[in-house]
C-alpha positions in Angstrom: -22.8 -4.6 -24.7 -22.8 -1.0 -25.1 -20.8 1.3 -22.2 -21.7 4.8 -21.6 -19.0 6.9 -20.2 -19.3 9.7 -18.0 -17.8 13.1 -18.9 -13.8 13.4 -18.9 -14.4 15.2 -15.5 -16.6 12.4 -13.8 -14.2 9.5 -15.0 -11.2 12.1 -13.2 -13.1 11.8 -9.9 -13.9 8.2 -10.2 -10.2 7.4 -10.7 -8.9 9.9 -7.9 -7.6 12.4 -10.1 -7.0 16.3 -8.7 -7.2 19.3 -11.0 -4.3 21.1 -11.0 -3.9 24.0 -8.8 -2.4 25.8 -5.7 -0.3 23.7 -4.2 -2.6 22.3 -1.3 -2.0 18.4 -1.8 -1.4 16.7 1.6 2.3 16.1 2.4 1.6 13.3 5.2 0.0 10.3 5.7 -2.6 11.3 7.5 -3.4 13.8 5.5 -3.9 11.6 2.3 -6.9 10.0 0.8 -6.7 6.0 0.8 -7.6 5.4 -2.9 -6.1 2.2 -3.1 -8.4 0.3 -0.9 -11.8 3.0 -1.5 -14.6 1.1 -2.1 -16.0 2.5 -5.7 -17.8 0.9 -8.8 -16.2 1.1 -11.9 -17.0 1.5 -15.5 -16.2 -2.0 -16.4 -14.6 -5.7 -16.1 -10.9 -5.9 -16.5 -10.5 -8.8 -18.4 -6.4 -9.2 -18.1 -4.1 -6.8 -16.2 -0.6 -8.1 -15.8 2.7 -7.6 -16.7 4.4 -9.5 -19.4 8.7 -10.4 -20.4 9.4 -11.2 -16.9 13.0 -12.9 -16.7 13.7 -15.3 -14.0 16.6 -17.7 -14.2 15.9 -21.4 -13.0 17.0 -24.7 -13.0 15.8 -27.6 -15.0 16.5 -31.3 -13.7 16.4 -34.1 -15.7 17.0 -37.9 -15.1 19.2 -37.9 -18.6 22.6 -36.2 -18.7 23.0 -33.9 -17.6 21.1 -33.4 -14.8 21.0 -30.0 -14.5 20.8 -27.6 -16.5 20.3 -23.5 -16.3 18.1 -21.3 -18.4 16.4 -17.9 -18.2 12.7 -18.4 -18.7 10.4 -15.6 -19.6 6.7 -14.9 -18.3 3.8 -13.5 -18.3 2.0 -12.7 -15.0 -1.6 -11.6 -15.3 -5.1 -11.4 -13.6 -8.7 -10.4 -14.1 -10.5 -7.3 -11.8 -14.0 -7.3 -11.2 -15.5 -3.6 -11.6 -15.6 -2.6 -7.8 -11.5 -3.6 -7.4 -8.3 -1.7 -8.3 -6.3 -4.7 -7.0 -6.1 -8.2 -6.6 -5.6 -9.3 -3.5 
């Protein structure tokens, strides 16, 4: 499958971006476009998004001696986004 992508500056739209300029960004929340939850289509799939190395201690029990024991695991937490989401909810 072959993608075609828009110019630099339709892909800056798409994704919320503002040129730089004078200083006329909103300051309150009112005054701020909801990009998070914007209904949009994007260029593509996402097939993983995630983030990896995460360190959690936890407790392993056992029925042999001994019963408990500690460790650190490590893991990786990921999902897939369809081409119309910026989250996962």
């Amino acid at each position: 499958m072959i993608i075609k992508l828009p110019s630099k500056e339709e892909r800056h739209k798409l994704f919320g971006s503002v040129p730089p300029g004078a200083k006329i960004k909103p300051t309150t929340k009112n005054g701020m476009k909801d990009l998070q939850n914007q209904k949009n289509k994007f260029l593509f799939d996402i097939n993983q998004v995630g983030i990896s190395n995460v360190k959690q201690p936890v407790n392993v029990h056992s029925s042999l001696s001994p019963n408990q024991q500690t460790t650190i695991a490590t893991f990786t937490l990921t999902s897939s986004l369809p081409y119309d989401k910026k989250e996962q909810i």
